[in-house]
C-alpha positions as CSV (number, residue, x, y, z in Angstrom):
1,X,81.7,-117.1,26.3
2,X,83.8,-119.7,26.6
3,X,86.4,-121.8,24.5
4,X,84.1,-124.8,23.1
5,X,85.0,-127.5,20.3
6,X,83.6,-130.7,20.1
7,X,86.1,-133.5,21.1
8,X,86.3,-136.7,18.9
9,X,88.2,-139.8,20.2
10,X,88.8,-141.1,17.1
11,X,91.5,-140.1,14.9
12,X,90.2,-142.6,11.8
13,X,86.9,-140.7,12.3
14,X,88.3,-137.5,12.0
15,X,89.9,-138.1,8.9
16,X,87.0,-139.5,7.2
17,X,85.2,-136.6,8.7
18,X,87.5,-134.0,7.3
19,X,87.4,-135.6,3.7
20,X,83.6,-135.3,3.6
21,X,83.6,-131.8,5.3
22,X,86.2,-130.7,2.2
23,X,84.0,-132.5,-0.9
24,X,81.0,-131.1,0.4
25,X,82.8,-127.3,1.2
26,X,83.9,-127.9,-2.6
27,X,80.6,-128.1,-3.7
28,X,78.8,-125.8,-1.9
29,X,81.7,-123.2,-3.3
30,X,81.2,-123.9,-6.8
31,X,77.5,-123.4,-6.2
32,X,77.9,-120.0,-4.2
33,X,80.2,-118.7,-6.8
34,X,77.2,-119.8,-9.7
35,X,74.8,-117.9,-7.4
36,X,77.2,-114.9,-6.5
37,X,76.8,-115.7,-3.5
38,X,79.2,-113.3,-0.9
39,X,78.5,-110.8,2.3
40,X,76.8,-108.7,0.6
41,X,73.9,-111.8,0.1
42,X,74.1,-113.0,3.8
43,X,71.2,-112.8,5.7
44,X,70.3,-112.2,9.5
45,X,69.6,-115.2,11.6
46,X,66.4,-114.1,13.1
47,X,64.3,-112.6,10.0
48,X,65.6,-115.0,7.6
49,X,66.2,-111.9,5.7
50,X,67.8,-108.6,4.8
51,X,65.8,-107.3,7.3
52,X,68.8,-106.5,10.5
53,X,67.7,-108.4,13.7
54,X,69.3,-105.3,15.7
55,X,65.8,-104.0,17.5
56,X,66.2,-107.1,19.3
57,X,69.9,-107.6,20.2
58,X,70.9,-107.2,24.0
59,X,74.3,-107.6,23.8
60,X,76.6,-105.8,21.7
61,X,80.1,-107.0,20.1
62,X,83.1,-106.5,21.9
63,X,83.3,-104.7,25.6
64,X,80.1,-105.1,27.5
65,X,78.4,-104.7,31.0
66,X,77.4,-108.3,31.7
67,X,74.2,-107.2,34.7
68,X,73.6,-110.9,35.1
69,X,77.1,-111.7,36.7
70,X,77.8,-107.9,38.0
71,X,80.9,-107.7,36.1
72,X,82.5,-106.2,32.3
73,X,83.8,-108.6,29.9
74,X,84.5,-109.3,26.3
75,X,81.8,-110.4,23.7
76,X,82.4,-112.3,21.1
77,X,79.2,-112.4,19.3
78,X,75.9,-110.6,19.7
79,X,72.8,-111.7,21.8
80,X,69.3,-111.7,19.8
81,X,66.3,-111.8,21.6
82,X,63.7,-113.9,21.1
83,X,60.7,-115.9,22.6
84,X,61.5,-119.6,23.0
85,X,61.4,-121.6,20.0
86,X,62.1,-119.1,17.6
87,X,63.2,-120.3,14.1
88,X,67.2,-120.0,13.4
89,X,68.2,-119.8,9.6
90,X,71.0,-120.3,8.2
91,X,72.9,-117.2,7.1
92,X,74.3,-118.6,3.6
93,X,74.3,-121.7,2.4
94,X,77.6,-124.0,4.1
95,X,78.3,-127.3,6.0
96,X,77.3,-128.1,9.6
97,X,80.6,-128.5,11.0
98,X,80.0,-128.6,14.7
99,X,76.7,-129.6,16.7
100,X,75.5,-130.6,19.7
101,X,76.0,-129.6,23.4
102,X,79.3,-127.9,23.4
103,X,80.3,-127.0,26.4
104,X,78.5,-125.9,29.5
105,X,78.4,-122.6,28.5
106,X,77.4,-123.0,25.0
107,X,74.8,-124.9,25.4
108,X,73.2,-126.9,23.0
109,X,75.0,-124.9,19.6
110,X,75.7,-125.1,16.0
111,X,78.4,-124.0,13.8
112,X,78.3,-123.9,10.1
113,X,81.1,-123.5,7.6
114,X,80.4,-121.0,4.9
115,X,83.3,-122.2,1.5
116,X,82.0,-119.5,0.3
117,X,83.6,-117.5,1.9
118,X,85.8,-119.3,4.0
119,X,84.5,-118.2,7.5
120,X,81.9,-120.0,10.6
121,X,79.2,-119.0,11.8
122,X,77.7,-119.6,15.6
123,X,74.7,-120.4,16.8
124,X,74.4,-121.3,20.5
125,X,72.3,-121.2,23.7
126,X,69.2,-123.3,21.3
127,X,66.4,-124.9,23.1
128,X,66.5,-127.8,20.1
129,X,67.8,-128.1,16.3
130,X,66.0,-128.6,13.6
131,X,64.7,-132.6,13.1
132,X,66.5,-134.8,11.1
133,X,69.8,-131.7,10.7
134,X,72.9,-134.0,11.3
135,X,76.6,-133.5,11.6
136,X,78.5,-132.5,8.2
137,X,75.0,-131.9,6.7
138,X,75.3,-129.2,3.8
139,X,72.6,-126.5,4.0
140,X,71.0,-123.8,1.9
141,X,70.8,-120.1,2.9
142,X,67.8,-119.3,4.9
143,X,66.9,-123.0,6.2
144,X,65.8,-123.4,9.7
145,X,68.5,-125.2,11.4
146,X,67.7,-124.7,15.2
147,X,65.3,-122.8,17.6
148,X,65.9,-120.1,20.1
149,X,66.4,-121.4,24.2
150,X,68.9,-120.6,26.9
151,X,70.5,-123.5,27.2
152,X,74.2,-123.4,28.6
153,X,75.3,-120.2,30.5
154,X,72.5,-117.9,29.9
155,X,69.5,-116.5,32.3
156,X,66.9,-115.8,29.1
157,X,65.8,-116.6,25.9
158,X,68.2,-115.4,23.1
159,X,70.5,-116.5,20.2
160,X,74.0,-115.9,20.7
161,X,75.2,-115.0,17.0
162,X,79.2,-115.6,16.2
163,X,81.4,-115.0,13.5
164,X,84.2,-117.0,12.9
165,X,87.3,-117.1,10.8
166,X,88.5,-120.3,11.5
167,X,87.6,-123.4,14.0
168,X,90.4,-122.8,16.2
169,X,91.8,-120.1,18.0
170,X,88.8,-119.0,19.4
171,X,87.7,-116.6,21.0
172,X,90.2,-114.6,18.9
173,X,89.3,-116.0,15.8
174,X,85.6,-114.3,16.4
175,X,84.7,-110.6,14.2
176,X,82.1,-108.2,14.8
177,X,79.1,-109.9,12.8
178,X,77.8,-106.3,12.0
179,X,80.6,-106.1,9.9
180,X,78.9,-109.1,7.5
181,X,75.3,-108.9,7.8
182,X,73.5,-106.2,5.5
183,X,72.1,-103.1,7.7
184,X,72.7,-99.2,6.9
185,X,76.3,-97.8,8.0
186,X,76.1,-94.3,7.4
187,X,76.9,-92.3,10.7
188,X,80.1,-91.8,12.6
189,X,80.4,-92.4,16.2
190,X,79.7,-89.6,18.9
191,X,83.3,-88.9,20.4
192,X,84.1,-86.5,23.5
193,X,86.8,-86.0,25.8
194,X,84.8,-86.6,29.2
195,X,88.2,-85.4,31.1
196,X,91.8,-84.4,30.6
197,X,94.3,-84.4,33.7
198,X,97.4,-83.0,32.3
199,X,98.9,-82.8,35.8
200,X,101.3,-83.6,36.5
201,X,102.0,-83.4,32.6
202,X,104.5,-86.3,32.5
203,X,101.8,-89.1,33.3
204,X,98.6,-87.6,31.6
205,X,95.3,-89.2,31.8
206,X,92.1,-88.9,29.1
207,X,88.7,-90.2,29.7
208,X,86.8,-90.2,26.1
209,X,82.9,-91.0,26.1
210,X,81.9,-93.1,22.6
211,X,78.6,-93.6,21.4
212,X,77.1,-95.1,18.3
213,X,73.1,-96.0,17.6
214,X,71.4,-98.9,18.1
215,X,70.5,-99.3,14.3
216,X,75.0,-99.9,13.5
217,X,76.7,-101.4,16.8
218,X,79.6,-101.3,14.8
219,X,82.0,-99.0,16.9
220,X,85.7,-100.8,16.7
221,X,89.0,-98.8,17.4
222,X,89.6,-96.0,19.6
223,X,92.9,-94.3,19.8
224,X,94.7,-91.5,21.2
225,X,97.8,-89.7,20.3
226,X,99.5,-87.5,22.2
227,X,101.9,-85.0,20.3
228,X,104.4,-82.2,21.9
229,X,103.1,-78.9,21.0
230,X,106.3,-77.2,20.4
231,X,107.8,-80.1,18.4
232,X,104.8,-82.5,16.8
233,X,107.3,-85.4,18.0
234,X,104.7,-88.4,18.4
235,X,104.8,-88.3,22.5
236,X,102.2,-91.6,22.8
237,X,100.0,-93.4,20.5
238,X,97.7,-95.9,21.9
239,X,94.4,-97.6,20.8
240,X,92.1,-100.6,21.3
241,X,90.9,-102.6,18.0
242,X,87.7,-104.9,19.4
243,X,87.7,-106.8,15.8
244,X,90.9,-108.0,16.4
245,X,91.2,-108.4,19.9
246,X,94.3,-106.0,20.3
247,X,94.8,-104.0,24.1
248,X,91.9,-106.2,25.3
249,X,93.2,-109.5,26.2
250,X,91.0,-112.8,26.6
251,X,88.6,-111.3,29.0
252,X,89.5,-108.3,30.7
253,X,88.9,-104.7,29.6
254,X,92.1,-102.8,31.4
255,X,95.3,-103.5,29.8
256,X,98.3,-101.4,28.3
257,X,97.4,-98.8,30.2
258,X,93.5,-98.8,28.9
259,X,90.6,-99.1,30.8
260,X,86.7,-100.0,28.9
261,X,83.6,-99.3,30.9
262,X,80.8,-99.6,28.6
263,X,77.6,-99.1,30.0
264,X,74.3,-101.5,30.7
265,X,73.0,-102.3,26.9
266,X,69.6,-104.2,26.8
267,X,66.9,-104.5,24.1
268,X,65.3,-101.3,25.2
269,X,68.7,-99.4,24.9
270,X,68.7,-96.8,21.8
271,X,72.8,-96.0,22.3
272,X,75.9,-98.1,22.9
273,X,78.3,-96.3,25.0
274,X,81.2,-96.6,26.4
275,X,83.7,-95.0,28.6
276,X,87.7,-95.8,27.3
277,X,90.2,-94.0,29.7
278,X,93.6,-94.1,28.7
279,X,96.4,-94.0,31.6
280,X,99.9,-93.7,32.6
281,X,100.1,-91.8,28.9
282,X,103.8,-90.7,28.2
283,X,104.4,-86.8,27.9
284,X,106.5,-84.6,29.9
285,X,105.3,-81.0,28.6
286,X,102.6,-79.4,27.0
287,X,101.1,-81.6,24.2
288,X,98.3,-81.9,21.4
289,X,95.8,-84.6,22.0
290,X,94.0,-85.7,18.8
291,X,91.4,-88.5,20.3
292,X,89.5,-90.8,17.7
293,X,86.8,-93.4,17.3
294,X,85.9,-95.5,14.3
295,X,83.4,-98.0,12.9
296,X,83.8,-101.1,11.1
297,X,82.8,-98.7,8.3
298,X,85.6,-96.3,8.3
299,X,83.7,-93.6,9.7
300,X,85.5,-91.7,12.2
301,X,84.9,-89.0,14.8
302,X,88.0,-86.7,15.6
303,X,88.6,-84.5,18.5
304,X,91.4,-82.4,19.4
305,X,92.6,-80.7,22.8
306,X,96.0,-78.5,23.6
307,X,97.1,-79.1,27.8
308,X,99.3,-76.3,28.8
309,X,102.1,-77.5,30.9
310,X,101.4,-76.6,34.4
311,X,104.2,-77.9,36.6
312,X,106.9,-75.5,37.2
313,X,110.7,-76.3,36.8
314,X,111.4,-77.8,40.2
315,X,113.1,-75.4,42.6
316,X,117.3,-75.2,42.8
317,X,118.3,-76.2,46.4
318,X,121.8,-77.1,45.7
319,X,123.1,-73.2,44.7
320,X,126.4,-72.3,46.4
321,X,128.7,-69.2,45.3
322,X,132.7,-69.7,45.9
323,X,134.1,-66.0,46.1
324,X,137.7,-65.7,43.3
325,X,140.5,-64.2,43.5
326,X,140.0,-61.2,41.2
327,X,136.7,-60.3,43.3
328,X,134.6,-62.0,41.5
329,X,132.2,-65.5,42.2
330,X,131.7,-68.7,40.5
331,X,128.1,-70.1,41.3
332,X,127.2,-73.9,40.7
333,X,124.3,-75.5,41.0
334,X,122.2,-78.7,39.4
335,X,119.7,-77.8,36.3
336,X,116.3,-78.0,37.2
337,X,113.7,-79.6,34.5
338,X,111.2,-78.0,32.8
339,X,107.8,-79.9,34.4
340,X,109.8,-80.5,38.3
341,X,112.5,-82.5,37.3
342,X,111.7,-83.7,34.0
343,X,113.0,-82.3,30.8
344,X,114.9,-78.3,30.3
345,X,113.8,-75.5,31.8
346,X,113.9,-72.3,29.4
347,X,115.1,-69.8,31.3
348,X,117.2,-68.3,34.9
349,X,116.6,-65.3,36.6
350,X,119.6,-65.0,39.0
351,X,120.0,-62.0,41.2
352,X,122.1,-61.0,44.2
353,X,121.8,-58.6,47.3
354,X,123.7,-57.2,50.4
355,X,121.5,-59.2,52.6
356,X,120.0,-63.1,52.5
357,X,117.6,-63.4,49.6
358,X,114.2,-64.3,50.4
359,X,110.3,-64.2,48.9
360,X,110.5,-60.2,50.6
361,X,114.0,-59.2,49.6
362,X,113.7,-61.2,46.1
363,X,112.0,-58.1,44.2
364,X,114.5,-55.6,45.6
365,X,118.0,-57.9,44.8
366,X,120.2,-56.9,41.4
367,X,119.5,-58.8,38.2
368,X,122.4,-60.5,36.5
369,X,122.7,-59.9,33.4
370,X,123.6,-62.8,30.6
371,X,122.3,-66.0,32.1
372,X,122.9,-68.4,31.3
373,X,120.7,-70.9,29.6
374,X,119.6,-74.2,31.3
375,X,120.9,-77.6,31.0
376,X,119.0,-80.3,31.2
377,X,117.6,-81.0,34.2
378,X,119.6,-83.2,36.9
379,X,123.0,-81.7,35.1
380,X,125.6,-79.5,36.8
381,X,125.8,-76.3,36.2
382,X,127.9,-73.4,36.3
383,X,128.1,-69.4,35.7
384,X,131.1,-66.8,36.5
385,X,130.6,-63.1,37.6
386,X,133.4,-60.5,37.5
387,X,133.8,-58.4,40.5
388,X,133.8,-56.4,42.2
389,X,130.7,-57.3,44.5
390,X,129.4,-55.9,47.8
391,X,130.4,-57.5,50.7
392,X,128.6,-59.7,52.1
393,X,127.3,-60.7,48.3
394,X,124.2,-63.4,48.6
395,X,123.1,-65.2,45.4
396,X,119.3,-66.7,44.8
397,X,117.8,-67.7,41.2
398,X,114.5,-68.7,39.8
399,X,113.5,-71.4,37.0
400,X,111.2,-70.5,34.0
401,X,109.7,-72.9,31.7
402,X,108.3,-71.7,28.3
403,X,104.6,-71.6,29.3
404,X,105.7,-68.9,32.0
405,X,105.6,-71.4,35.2
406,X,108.2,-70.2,37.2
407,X,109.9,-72.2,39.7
408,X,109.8,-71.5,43.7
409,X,112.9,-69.3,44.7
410,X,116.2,-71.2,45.3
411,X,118.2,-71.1,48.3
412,X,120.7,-68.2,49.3
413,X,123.9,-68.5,48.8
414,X,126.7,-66.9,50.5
415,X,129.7,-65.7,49.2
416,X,132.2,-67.7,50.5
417,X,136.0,-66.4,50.0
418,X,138.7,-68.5,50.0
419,X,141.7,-66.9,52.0
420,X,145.5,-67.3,50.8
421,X,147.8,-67.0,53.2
422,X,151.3,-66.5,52.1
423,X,154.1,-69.2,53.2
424,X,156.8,-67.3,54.9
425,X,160.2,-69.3,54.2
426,X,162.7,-68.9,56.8
């Protein structure tokens, strides 16, 4: 839906307007509070009762696959179906604040302001409203104001059904209406993770599947945190809130690294589900995911998953070994990381032989003992061996990270001594 609020030309009008909107909000809140009035009274649109319309509703709140245009967007109300003509009632008792054809997608619409308690509600797409209901008219909980159509932007006969919490800002101003109107709320969402690529670890990705019955439509938030295993340091923390709009933007469901794909919902659909995949996640080793996904009602489903770090520290290409004076070597080279180049690697295993070190001679080549331990990766790095060694002397190491991935073998160095040649003065 679009941005619609009717346009007066007349500023003198709108003040008078507003002054009769206020005395008649006034009393219609003075009798709501006599009649303890409050959400827990409100009634659905359809029934005219405390009887929920969902058997009926097409269209959820929040993300949605719209099959009429091919295409997902955001919802801010719920569809009702119903056969043409269909009485509307009121909700509670409020003002009529806005009516008339609103805008193209709209329709012909109504919007009533509740004193009460200080929030709208929407009616749009009617086919007519009620005769004689005019603008700024106060009216009484259950009172037929308007009749089901599809005028506006729609292909079939339904009420579109808004929330509201004030008369601007919309369509951020708009709330799941499950969260007002009576109906049971007593199970928790169905959460699973559908997939988790862990690799490479650095720039993990989680597909979660959501999905809550027909009878509540009240999913909301859905978050994931990603937590180092090792540590418990807070890695990433993301989530979407539909209620309030947050991660979603105005109309598109893939933002902040987030991506929605709920699937076709239509009046014969028993389950709202939805696909969230989460992207472009920051954590460099292995890592906790906790995944959840909650209802307007506080009930939440939790789900936890471990991802072992499977990149190895990246391989050293830069070792050389420069040959001392006292026989023995110093070897430099640049630190590894832990996953390729990211992070600390845990451990060196650095050997030497007679001969060039390769995948064949590796197994057969001297151990050093007293390794050193690794610096951080992209860091230089440097270890001294006392002599004597064999001549030739070639050096090779390998990178371990603490889930046991061991890096690809180095290249071989050769001993290079440096000769002094004594200066003869005549």
């Amino acid at each position: 839906m679009r941005r619609f609020l009717a346009a007066f030309s007349f500023p003198l009008f709108l003040s008078f307007a507003g002054l009769y909107i206020l005395f008649a909000g006034l009393t219609f809140a003075r009798a709501a509070k006599v009649s303890g009035g409050g959400l827990d009274s409100l009634i659905w649109p359809i029934s005219g009762s405390s009887t929920p319309d969902t058997p009926a509703i097409s269209s959820p709140f929040g993300p949605r696959w719209q099959a009429s245009q091919s295409r997902y967007d955001y919802h801010p109300g719920i569809d009702i179906a119903a056969p043409q003509d269909t009485p509307i009632h009121a909700i509670t008792d409020g003002v009529v604040s806005e009516l008339g054809w609103l805008s193209n997608s709209a329709g012909l619409a109504i919007v009533v302001y509740h004193p009460s308690l200080d929030l709208y509600s929407a009616y749009l797409h009617l086919s007519r409203t009620a005769t004689g209901l005019t603008l700024h008219q106060p009216v009484t909980q259950g009172q037929v104001i308007g009749y089901v159509g599809n005028s506006g932007t729609t292909d079939f006969m339904h009420l579109h059904f808004e929330i509201r919490l004030t008369a601007t800002g919309y369509p951020t101003s708009t709330r799941n209406p499950l969260g007002y109107l009576p109906r049971p709320d007593v199970t928790t969402p169905t959460l699973s993770i559908a997939q988790l690529q862990s690799d490479p670890v650095y720039s993990p990705t989680v597909s979660l599947s959501i999905t809550v019955p027909r009878a509540e439509l009240d999913l909301n938030q859905i978050r994931v945190l990603l937590q180092d295993r090792a540590t418990g340091n807070v890695l990433d923390d993301r989530f979407v809130d539909f209620n309030r709009r947050l991660h979603t933007g105005s109309d598109t469901l893939d933002q902040d690294g987030i991506r929605l794909r709920p699937a076709h919902f239509h009046t014969a659909t028993q389950e709202y589900t939805i696909t969230a995949n989460f992207y472009d996640l920051h954590g460099f080793d292995s890592f906790t995911l906790t995944a959840q996904a909650t209802d307007l009602g506080g009930h939440t489903a939790t789900v936890t998953a471990t991802a072992g770090d499977l990149t190895p520290p990246a391989p050293v290409t830069t070792l050389t070994a420069q040959g001392r004076a006292d026989g023995g070597v110093d070897l430099r080279w640049i630190a590894p990381g832990d996953s390729d180049f990211v992070g600390t690697a845990a451990s060196y295993d650095i050997r030497y032989a007679g001969v060039p070190i390769n995948s064949f001679t590796w197994l057969s080549a001297v151990k050093v003992a007293n390794s050193p331990a690794p610096l951080a990766g992209g860091q230089a790095q440097t270890m001294t061996l006392s002599g004597p060694l064999p001549t030739p002397a070639y050096f090779a190491l390998k990178a371990s990270d603490n889930e046991g991935n061991v890096s690809l073998l180095s290249n071989s160095a050769q001993v290079v001594w440096t000769v002094f040649v004594p200066v003869v003065r005549r």
